[in-house]
Biopython code that builds the backbone (N, CA, C, O; Angstrom):
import numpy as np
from Bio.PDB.StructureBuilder import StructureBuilder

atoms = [
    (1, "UNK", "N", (116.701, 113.744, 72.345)),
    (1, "UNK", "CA", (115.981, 114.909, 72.798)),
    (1, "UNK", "C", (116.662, 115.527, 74.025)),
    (1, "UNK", "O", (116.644, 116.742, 74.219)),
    (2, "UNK", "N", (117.368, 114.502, 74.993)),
    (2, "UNK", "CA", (117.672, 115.187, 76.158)),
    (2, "UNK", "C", (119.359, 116.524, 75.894)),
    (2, "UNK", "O", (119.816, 117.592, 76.300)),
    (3, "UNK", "N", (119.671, 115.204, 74.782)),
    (3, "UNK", "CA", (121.112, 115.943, 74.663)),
    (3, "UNK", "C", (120.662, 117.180, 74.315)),
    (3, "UNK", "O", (121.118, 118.204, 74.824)),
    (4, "UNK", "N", (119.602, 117.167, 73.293)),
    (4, "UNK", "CA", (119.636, 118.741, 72.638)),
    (4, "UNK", "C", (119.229, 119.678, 73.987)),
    (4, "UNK", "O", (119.631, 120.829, 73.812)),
    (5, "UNK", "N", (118.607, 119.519, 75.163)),
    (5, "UNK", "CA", (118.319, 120.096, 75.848)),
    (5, "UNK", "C", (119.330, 120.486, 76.980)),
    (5, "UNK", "O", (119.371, 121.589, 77.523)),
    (6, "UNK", "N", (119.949, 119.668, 77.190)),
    (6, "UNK", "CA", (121.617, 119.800, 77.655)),
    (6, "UNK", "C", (122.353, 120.739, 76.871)),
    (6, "UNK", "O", (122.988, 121.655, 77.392)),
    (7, "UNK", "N", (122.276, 120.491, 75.272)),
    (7, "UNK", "CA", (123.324, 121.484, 74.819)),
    (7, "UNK", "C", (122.575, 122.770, 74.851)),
    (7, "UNK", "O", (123.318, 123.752, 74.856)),
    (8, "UNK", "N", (121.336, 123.015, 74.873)),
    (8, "UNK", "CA", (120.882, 124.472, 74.920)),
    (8, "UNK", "C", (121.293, 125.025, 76.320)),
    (8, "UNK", "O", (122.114, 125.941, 76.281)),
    (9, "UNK", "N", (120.897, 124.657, 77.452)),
    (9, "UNK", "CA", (121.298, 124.664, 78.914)),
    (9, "UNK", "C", (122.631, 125.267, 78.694)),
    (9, "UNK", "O", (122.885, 126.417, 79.053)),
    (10, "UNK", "N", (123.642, 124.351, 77.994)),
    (10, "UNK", "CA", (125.059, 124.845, 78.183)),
    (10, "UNK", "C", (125.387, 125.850, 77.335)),
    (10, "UNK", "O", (126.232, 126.620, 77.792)),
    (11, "UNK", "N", (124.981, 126.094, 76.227)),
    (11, "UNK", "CA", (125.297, 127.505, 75.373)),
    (11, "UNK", "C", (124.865, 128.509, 76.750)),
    (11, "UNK", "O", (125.769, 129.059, 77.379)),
    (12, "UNK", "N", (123.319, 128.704, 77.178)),
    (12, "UNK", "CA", (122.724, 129.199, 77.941)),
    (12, "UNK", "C", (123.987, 129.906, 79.128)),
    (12, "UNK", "O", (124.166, 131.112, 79.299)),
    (13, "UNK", "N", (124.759, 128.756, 79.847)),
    (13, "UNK", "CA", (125.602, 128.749, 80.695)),
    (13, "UNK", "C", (126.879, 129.558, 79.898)),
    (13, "UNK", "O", (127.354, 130.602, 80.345)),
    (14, "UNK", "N", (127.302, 128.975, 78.783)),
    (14, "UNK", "CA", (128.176, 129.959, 78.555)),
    (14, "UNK", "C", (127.997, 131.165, 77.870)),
    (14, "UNK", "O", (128.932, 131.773, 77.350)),
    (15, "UNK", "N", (126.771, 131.554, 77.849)),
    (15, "UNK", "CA", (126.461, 133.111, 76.978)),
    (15, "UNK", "C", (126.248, 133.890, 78.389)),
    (15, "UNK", "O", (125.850, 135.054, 78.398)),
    (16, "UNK", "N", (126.534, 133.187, 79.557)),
    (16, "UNK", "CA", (126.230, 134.218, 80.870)),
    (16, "UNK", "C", (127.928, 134.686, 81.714)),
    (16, "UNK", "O", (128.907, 133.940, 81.708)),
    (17, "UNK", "N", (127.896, 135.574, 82.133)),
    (17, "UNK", "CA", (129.081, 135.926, 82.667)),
    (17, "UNK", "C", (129.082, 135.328, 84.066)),
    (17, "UNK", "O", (128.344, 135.684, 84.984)),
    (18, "UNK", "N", (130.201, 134.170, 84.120)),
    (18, "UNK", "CA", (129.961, 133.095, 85.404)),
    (18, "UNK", "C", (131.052, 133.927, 86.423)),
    (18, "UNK", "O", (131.131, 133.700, 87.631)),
    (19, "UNK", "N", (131.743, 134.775, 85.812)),
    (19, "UNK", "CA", (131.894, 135.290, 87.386)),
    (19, "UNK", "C", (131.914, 136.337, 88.032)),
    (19, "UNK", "O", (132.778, 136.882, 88.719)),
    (20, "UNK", "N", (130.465, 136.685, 87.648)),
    (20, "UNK", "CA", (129.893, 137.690, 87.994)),
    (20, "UNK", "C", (128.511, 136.738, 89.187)),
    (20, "UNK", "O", (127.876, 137.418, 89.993)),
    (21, "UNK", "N", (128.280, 135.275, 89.085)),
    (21, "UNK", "CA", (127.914, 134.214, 89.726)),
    (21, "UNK", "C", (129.010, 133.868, 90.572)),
    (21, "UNK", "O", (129.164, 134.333, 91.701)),
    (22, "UNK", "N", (129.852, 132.960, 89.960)),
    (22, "UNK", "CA", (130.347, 132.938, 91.071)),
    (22, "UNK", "C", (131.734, 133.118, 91.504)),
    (22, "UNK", "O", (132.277, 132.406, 92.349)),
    (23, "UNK", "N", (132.567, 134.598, 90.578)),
    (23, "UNK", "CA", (133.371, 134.788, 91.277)),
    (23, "UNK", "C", (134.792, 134.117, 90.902)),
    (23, "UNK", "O", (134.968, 133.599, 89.800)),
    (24, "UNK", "N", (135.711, 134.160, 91.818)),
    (24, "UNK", "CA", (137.199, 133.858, 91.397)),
    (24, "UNK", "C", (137.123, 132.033, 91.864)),
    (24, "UNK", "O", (137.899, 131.302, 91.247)),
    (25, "UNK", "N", (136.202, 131.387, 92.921)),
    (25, "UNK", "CA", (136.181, 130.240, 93.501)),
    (25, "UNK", "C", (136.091, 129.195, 92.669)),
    (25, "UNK", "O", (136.994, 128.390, 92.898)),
    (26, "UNK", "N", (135.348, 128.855, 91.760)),
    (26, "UNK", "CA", (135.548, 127.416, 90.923)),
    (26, "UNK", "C", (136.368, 127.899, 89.467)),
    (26, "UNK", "O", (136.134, 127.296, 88.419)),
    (27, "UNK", "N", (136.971, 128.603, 89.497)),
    (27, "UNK", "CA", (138.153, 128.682, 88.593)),
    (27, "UNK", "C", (138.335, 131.117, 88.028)),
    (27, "UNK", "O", (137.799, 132.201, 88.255)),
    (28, "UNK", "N", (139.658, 130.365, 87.133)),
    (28, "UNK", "CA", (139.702, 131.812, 87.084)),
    (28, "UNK", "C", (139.098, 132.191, 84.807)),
    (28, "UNK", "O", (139.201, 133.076, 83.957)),
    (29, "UNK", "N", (138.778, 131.402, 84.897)),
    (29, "UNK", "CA", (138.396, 131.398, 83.013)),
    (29, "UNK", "C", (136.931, 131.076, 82.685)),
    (29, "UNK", "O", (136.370, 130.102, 83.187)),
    (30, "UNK", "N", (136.462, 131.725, 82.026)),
    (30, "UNK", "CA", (134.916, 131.167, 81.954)),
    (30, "UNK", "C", (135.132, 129.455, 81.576)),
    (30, "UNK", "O", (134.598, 128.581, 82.258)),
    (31, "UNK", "N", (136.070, 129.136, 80.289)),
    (31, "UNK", "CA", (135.858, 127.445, 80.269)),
    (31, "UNK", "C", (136.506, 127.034, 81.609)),
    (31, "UNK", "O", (135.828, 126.021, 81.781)),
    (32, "UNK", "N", (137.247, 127.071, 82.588)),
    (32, "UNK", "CA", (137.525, 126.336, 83.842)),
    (32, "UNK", "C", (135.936, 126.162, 84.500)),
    (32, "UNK", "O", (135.385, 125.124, 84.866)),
    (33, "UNK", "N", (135.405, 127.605, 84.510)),
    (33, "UNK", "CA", (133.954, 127.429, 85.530)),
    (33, "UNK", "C", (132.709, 126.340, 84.324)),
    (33, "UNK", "O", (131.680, 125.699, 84.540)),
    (34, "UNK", "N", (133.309, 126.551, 83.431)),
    (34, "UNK", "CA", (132.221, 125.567, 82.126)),
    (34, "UNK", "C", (132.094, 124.575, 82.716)),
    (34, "UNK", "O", (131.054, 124.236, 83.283)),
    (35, "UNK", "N", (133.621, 123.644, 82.665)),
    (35, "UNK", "CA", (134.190, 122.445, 83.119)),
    (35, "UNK", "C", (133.415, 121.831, 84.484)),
    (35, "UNK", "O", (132.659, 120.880, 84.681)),
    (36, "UNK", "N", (134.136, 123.114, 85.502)),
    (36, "UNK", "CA", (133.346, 122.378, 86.692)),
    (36, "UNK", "C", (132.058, 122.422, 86.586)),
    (36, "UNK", "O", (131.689, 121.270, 86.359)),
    (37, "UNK", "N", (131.259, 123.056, 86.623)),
    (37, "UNK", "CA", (130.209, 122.972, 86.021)),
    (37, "UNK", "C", (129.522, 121.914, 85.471)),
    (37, "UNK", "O", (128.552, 121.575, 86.148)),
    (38, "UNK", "N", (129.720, 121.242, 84.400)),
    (38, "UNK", "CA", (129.832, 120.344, 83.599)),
    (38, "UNK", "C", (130.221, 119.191, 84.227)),
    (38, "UNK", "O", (129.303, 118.396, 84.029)),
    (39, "UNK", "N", (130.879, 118.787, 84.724)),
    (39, "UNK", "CA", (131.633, 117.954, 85.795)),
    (39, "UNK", "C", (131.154, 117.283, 87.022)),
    (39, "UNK", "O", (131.194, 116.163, 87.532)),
    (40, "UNK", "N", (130.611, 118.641, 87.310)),
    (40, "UNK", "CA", (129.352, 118.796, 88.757)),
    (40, "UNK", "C", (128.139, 117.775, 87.873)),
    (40, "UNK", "O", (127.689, 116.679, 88.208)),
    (41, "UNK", "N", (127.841, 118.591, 86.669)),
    (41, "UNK", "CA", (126.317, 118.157, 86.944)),
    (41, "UNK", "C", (126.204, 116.483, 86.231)),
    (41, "UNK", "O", (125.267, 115.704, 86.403)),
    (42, "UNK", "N", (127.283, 116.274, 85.518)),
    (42, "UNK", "CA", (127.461, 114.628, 85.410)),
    (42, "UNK", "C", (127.436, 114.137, 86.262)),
    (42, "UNK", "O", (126.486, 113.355, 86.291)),
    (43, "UNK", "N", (128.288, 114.131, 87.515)),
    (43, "UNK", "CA", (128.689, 113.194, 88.788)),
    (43, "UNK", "C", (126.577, 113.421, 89.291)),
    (43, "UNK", "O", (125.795, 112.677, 89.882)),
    (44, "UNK", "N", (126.481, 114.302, 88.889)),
    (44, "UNK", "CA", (124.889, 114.671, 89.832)),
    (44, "UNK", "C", (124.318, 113.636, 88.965)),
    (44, "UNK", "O", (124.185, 112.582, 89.588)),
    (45, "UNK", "N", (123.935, 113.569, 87.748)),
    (45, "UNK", "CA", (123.004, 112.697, 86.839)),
    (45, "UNK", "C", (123.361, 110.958, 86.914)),
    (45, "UNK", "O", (122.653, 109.951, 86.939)),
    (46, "UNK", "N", (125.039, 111.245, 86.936)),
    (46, "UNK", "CA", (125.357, 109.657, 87.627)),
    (46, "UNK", "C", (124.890, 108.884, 88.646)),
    (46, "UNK", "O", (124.363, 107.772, 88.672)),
    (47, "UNK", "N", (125.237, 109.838, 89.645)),
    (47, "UNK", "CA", (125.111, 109.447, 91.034)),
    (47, "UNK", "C", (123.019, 109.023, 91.422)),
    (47, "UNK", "O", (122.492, 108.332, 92.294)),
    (48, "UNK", "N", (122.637, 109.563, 90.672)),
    (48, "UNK", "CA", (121.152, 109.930, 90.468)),
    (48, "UNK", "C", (120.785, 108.166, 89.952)),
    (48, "UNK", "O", (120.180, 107.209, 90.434)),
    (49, "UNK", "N", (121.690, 108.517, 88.496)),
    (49, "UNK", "CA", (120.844, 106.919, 87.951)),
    (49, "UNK", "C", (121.446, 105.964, 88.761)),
    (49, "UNK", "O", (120.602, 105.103, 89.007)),
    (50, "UNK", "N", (122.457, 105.724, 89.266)),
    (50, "UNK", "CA", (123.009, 104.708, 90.250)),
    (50, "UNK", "C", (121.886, 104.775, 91.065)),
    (50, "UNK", "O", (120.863, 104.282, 90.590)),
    (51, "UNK", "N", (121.827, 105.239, 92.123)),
    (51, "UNK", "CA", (120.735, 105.255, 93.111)),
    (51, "UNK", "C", (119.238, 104.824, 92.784)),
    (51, "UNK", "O", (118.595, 103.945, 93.358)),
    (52, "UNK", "N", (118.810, 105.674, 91.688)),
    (52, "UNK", "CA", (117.273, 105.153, 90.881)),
    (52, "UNK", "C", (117.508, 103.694, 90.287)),
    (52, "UNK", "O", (116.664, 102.893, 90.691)),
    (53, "UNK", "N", (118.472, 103.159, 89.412)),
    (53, "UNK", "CA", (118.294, 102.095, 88.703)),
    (53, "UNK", "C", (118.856, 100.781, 89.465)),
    (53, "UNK", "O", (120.069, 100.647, 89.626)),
    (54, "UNK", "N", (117.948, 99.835, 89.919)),
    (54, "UNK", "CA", (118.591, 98.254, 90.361)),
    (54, "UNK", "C", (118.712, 97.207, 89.302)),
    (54, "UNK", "O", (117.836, 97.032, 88.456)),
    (55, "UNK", "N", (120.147, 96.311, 89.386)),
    (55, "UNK", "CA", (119.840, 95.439, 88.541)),
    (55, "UNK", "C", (119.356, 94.392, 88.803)),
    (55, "UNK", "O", (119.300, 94.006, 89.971)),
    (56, "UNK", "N", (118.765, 93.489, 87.518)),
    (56, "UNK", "CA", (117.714, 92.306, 87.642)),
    (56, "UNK", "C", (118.970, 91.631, 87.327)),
    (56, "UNK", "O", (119.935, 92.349, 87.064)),
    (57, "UNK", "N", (119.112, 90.318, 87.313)),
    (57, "UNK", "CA", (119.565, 89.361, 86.776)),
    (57, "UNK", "C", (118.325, 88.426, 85.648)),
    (57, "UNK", "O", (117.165, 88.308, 86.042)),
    (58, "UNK", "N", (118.613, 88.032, 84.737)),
    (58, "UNK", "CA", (117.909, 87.520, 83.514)),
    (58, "UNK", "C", (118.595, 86.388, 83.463)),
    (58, "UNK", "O", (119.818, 86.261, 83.393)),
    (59, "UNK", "N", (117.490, 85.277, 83.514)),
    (59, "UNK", "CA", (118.161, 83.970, 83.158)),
    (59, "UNK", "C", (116.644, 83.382, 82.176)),
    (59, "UNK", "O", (115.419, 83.482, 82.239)),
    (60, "UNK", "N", (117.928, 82.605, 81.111)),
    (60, "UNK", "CA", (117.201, 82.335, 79.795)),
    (60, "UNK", "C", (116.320, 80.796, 80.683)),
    (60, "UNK", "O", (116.613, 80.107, 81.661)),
    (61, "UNK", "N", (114.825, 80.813, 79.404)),
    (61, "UNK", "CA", (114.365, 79.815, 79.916)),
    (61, "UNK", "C", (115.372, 78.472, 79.603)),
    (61, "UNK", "O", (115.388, 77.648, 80.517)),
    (62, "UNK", "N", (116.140, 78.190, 78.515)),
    (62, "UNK", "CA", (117.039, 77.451, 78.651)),
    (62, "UNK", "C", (117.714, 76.990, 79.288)),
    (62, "UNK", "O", (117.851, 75.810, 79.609)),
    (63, "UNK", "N", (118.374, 78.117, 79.632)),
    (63, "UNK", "CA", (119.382, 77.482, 81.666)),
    (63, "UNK", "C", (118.167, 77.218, 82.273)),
    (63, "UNK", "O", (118.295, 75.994, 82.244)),
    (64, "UNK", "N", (116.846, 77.421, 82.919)),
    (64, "UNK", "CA", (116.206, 76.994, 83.921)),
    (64, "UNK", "C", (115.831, 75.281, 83.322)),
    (64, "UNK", "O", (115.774, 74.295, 84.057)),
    (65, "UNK", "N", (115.619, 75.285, 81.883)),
    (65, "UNK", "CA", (115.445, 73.748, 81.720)),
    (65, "UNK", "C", (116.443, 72.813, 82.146)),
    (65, "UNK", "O", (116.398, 71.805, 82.851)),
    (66, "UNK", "N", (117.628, 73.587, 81.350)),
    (66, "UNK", "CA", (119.253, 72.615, 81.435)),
    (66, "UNK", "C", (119.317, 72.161, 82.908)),
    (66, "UNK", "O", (119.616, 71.004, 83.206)),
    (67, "UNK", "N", (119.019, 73.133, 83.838)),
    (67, "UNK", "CA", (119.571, 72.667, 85.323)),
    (67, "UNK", "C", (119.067, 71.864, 85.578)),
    (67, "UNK", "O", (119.537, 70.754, 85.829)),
    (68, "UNK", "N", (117.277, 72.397, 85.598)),
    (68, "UNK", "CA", (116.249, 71.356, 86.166)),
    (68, "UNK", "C", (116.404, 69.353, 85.133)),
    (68, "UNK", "O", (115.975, 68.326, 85.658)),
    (69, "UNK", "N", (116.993, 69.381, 83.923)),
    (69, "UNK", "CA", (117.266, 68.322, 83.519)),
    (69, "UNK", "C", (118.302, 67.543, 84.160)),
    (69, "UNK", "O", (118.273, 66.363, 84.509)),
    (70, "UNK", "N", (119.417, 68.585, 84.275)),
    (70, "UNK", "CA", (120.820, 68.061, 85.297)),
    (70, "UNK", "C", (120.520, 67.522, 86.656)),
    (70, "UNK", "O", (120.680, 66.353, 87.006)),
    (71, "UNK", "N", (120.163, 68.300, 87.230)),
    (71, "UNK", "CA", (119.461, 68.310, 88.470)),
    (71, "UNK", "C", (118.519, 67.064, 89.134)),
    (71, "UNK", "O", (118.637, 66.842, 90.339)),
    (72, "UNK", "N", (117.736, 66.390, 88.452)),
    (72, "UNK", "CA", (117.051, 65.496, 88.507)),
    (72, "UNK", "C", (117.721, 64.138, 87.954)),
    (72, "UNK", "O", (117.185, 63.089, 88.312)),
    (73, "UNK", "N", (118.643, 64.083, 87.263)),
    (73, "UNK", "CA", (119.333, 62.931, 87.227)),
    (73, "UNK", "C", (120.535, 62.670, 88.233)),
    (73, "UNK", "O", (121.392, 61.855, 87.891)),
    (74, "UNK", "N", (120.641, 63.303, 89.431)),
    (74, "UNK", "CA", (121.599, 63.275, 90.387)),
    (74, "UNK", "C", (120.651, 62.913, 91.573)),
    (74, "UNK", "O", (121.108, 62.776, 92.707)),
]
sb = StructureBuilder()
sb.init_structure("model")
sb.init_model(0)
sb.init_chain("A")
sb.init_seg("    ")
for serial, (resi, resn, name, xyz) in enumerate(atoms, 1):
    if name == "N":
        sb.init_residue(resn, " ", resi, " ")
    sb.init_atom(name, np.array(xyz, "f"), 0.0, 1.0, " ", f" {name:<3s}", serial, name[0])
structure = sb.get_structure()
C-alpha cells in the first residue's frame, strides 16, 4: 500500500515543473531534480526508521536451558 502511495507522490512530482520550484540549484534536468529528490526523501525515511526502531536481542528458550544445565554442573 505504501509503495503505491510513493509511486503516486512521484508521478505527482514529475508531472510538476521542478524548476519553476526550485530553479537551476539541485540540478539542471527535471530527472537530476527527480533523483535528488528521491534521494533526499530515502536518506529522510532511513534516517527516521533508524532512530524510531531499537533492537531486541531474542534468545531461544533452549539456549536459556542449555546454559542454565552447563552452568550448574561447574
Amino acid at each position: 500500500m505504501m509503495v503505491a502511495v510513493g509511486n503516486l507522490i512521484c508521478y505527482g512530482a514529475g508531472a510538476l515543473d521542478l524548476e519553476v520550484v526550485f530553479g537551476d540549484r539541485i540540478g539542471e534536468t527535471q530527472f537530476k531534480r527527480l533523483t535528488i529528490i528521491a534521494a533526499l526523501a530515502l536518506g529522510l525515511a532511513v534516517g527516521v526508521t533508524c532512530w524510531a526502531v531499537s533492537e531486541r536481542v531474542r534468545v531461544s528458550d533452549e539456549w536459556v536451558a542449555a546454559d542454565a544445565s552447563r552452568d550448574a554442573g561447574y
